[in-house]
RODO-2510 file (C-alpha; in nm, 4 decimals, decimal comma):
residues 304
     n   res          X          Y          Z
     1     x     0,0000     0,0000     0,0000
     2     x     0,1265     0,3486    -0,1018
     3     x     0,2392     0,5510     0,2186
     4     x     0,0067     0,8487     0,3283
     5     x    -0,2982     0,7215     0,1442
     6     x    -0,5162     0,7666     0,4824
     7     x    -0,8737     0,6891     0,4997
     8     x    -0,9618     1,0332     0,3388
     9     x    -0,9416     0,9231     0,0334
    10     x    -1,0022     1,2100    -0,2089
    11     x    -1,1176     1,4422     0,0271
    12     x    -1,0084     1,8350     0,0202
    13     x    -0,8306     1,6835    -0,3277
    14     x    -1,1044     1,7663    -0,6083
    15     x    -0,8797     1,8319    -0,8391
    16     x    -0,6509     1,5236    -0,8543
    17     x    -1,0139     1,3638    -0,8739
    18     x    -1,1461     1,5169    -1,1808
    19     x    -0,7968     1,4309    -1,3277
    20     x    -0,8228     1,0516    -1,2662
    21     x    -1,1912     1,0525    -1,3370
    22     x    -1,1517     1,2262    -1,6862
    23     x    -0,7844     0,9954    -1,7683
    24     x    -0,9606     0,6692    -1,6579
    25     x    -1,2780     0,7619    -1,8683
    26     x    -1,0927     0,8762    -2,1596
    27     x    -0,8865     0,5281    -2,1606
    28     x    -1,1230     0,3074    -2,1126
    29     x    -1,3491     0,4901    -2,4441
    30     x    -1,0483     0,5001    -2,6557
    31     x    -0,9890     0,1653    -2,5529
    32     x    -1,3810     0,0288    -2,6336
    33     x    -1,3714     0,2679    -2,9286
    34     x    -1,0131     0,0801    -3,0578
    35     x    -0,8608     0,4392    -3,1485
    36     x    -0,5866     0,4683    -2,8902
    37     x    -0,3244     0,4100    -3,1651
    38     x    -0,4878     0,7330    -3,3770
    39     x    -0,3603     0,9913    -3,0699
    40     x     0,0508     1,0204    -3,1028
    41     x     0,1924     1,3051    -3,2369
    42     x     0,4610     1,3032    -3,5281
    43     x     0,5937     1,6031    -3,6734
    44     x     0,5161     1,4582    -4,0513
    45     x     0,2214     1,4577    -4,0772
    46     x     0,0519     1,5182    -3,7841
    47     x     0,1802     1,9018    -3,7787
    48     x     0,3845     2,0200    -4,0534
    49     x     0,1584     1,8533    -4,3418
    50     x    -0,1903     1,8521    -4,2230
    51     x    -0,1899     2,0966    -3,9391
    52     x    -0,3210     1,9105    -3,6481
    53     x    -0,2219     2,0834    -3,3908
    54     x    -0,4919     1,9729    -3,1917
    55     x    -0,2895     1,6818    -3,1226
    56     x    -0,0525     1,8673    -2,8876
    57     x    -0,3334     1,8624    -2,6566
    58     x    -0,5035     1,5383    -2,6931
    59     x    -0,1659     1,3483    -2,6427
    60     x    -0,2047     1,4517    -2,2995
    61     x    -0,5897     1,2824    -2,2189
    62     x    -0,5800     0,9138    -2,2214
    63     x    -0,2962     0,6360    -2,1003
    64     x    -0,2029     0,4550    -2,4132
    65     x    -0,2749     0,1309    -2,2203
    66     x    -0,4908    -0,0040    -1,8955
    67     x    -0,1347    -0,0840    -1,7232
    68     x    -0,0005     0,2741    -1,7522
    69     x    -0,3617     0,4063    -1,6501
    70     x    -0,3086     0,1790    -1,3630
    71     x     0,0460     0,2936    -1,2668
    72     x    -0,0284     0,6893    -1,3287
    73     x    -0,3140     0,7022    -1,1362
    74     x    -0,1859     0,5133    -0,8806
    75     x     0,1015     0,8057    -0,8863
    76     x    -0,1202     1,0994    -0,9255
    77     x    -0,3796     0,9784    -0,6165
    78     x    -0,0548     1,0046    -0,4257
    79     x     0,0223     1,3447    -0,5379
    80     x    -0,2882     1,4825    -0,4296
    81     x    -0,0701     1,5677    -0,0876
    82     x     0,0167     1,8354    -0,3163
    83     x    -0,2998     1,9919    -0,3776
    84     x    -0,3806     1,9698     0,0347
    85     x    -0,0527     2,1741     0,0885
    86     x    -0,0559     2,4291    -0,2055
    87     x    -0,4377     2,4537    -0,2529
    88     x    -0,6461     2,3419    -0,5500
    89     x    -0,5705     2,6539    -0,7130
    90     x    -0,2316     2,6642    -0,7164
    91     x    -0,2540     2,2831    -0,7975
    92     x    -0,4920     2,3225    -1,0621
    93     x    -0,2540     2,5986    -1,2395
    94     x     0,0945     2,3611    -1,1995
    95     x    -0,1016     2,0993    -1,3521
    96     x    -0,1555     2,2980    -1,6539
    97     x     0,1574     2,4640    -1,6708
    98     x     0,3264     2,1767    -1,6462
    99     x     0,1181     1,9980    -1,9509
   100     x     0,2213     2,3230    -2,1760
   101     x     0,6201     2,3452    -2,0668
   102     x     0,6355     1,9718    -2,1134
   103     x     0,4817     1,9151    -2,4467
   104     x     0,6776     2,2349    -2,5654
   105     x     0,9967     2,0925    -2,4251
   106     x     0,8851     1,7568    -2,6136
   107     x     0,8353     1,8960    -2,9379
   108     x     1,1376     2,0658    -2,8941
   109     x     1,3087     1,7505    -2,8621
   110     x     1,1756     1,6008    -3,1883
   111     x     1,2219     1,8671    -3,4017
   112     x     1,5990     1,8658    -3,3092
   113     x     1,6157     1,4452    -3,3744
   114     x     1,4140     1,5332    -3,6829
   115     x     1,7384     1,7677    -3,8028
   116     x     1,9744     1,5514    -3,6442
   117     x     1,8511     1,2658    -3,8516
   118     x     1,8051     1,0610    -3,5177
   119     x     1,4731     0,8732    -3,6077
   120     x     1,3862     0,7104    -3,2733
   121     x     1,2634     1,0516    -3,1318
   122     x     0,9852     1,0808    -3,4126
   123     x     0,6624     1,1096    -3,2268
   124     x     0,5023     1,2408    -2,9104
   125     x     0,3616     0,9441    -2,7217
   126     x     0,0151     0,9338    -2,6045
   127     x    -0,0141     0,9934    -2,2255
   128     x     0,0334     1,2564    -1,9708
   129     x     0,4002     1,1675    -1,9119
   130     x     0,4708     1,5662    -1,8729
   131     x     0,2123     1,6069    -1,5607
   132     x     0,3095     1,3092    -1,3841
   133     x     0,6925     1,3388    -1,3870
   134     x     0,6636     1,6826    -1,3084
   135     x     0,4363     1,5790    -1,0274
   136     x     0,7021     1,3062    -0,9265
   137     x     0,9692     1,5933    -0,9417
   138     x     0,7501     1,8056    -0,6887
   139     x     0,6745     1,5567    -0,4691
   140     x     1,0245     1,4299    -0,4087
   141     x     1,1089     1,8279    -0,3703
   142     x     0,8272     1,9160    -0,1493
   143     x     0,7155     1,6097     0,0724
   144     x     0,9785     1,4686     0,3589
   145     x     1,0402     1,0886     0,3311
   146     x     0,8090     0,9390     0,5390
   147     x     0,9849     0,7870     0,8780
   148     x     0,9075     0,5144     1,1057
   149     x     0,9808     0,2037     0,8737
   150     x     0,7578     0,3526     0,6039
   151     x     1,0432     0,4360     0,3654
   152     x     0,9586     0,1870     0,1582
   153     x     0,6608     0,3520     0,0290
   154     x     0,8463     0,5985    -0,1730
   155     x     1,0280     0,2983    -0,3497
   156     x     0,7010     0,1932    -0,4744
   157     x     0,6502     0,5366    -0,5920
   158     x     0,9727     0,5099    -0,7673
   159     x     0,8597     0,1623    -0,9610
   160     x     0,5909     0,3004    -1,0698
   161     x     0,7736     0,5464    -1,2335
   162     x     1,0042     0,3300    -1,3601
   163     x     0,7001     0,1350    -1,5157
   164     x     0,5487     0,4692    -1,6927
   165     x     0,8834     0,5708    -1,8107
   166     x     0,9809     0,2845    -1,9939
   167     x     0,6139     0,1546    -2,0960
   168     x     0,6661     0,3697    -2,4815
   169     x     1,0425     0,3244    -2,4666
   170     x     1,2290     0,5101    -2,6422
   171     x     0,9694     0,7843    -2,6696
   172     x     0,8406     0,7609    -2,3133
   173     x     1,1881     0,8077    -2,2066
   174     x     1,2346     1,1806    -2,3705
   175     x     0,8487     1,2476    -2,2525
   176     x     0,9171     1,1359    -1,9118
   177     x     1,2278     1,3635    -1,9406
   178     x     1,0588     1,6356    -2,0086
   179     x     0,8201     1,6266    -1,7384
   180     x     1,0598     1,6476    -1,4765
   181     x     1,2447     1,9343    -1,6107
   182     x     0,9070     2,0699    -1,6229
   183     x     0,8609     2,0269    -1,2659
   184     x     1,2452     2,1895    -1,2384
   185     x     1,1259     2,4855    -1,4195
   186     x     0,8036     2,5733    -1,2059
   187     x     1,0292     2,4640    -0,8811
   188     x     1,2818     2,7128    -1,0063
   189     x     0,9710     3,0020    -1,0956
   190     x     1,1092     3,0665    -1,4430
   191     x     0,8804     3,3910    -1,4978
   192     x     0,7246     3,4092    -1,2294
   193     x     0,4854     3,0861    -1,3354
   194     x     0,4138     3,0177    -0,9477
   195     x     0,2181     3,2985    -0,9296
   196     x     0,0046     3,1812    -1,2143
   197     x    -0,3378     3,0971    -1,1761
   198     x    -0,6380     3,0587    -1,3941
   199     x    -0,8854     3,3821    -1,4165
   200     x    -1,1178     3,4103    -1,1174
   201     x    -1,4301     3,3638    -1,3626
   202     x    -1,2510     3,0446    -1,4439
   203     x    -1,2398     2,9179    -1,1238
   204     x    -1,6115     3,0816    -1,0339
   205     x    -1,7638     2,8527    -1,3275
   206     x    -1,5238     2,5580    -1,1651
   207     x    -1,6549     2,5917    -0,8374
   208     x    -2,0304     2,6290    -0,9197
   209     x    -2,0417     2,3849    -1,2347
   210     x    -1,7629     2,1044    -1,2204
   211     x    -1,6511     2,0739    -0,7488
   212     x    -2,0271     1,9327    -0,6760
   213     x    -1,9639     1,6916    -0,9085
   214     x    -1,5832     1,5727    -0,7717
   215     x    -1,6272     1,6741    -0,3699
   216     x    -1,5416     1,4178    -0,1731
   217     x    -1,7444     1,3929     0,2001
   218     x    -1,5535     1,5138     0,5201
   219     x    -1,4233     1,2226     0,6606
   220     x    -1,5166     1,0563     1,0288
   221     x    -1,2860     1,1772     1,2875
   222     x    -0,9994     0,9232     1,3548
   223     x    -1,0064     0,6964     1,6600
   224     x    -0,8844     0,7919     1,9676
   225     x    -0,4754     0,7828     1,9539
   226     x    -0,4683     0,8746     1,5348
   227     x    -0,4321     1,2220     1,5645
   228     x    -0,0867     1,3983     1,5781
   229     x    -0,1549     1,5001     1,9314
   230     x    -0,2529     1,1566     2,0810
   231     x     0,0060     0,9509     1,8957
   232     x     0,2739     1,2100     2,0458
   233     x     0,1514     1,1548     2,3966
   234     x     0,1405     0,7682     2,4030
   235     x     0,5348     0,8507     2,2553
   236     x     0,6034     1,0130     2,6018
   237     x     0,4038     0,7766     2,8084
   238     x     0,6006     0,4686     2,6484
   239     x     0,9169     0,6307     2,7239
   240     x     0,8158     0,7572     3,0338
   241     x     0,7768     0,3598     3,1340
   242     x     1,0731     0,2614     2,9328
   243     x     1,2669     0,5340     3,2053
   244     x     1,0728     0,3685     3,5151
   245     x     1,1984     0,0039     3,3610
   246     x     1,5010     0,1048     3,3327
   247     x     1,6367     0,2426     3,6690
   248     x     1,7003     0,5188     3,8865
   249     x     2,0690     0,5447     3,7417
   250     x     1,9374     0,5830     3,3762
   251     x     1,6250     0,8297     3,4691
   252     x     1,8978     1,0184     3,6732
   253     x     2,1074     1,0538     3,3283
   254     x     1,8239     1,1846     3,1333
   255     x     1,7349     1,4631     3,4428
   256     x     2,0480     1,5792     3,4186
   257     x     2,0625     1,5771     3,0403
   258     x     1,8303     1,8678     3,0964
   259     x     1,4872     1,9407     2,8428
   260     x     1,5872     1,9905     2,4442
   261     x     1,6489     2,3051     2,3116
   262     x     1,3921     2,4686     2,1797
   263     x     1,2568     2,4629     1,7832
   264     x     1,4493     2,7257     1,5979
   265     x     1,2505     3,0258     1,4465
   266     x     1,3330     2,8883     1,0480
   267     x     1,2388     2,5182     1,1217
   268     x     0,8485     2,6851     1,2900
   269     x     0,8724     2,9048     0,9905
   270     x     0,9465     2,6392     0,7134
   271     x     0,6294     2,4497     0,8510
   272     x     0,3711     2,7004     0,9081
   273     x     0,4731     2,8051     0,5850
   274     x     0,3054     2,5101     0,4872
   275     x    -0,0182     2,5790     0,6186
   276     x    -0,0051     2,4262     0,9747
   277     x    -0,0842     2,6309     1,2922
   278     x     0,2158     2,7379     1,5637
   279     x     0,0537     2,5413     1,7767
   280     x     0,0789     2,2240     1,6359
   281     x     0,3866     2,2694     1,4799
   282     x     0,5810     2,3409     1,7804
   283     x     0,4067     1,9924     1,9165
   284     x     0,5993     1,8361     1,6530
   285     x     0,8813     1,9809     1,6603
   286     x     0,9484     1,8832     2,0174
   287     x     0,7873     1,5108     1,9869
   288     x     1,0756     1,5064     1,7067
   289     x     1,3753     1,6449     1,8442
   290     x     1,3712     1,9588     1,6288
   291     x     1,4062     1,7613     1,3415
   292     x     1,1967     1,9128     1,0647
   293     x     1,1618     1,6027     0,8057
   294     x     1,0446     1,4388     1,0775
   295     x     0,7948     1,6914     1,2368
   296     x     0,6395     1,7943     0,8548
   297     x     0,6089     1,3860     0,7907
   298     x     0,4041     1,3836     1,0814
   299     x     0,2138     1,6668     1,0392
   300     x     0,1190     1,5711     0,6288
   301     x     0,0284     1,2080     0,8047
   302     x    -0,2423     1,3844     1,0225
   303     x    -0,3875     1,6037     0,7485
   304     x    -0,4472     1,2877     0,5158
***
């Protein structure tokens, strides 16, 4: 099971939902319809002889198989941390900008084989390569490795990865590519596209017309000892009877170790910076010895 999937499932994530929803149908008719071959892009014909440049966008709206529909929305769902942390604005506008900067940087790439004379670069595959590797690139950037034996979570993520990018090889490869320069770009704010978002009558007509239709249901309040709080306090009441277990000698040691030091102004900065309140940020900051990975993993495990 992916780390950080939670029982919330798409909640507070509508648009990661509409994305899967709208992929997965997409497939599945291309699929029925037996046209998913018709929806690469090659520079002759496609663009330079009979002008389709519609194709530059459809490349981007259906898997070319089930298995890569499988693997990328498997990926995406697990991006949809991102989206929670930034907003769905902000999400909403990297997930476009990264579709255009990606298929640019991707016909870029072709044309360049095409004069090069190197003829295994010589179409666009079908697929949203661009969003999910830059996705991949933000999410390794953004969200701390998840501690407490989890690590191996992220290694899935990684496989599946590994099964997108080579699922169109060699073409999947450069698309892949792409993608995560993508993601380098808007990490990097090359023009200012952070602080990018779609019109407000954009997101008006979103909000009325398209979130009732992908809004998830507020989920049930965890069980008792779940929360960030709770699971911090049993912490200090198992140590507290690890000290008792252990001896006056050892409890003496840790008295005279003295309390930690307290969380430094950047690490309470970093996280409230990402949307957390003081108050439960300098909880988790002390629960983890000041160390911020740590306290952020923690804190990204109680919003899901």
């Amino acid at each position: 099971m992916l780390p950080g999937g939670g029982p919330s499932g798409f909640y507070n994530a509508p648009v990661t939902k509409a994305m899967i929803l709208s992929l997965g149908f997409n497939t599945l008719l291309a699929t029925m319809l037996d046209v998913r071959h018709k929806w690469h892009l090659q520079l002759y014909p496609h663009l330079f002889v009979h002008y389709q440049y519609w194709r530059l966008l459809t490349t981007n709206l259906l898997f070319p198989t089930t298995s890569t529909l499988l693997f990328g929305s498997l990926l995406l769902y697990h991006f949809r941390v991102l989206e929670r942390t930034w907003s769905s604005n902000k999400y909403a506008a990297f997930a476009f900008v990264s579709v255009v900067c990606s298929t640019l940087l991707n016909l870029g790439v072709m044309v360049l084989a095409k004069w090069s004379g190197i003829k295994s670069v010589a179409k666009m595959p079908v697929g949203p390569f661009g969003l999910v590797f830059a996705g991949l690139y933000q999410y390794l950037r953004t969200v701390p490795e998840p501690v407490e034996g989890r690590g191996a979570g992220r290694g899935m993520i990684m496989l599946l990865g590994g099964q997108l990018l080579l699922s169109s090889f060699p073409e999947s490869l450069v698309a892949s590519g792409c993608g995560l320069l993508a993601g380098a770009i808007y990490e990097a704010n090359v023009g200012e596209i952070k602080t990018w978002r779609f019109p407000r009558l954009l997101q008006a007509m979103a909000r009325k017309l398209v979130l009732p239709l992908v809004a998830s249901a507020t989920p049930q309040d965890r069980p008792s000892g779940t929360t960030t709080e709770d699971q911090m306090r049993e912490r200090r009441e198992r140590y507290a009877a690890s000290m008792r277990g252990t001896g006056g000698s050892t409890a003496h040691r840790v008295a005279m170790a003295g309390p930690p030091p307290p969380p430094s102004p950047d690490a309470v900065a970093v996280l409230e910076g990402m949307g957390f309140t003081r108050e439960r940020v300098l909880v988790a900051l002390r629960s983890s010895n000041n160390d911020v990975q740590r306290a952020a993993a923690a804190l990204l495990d109680s919003r899901e």
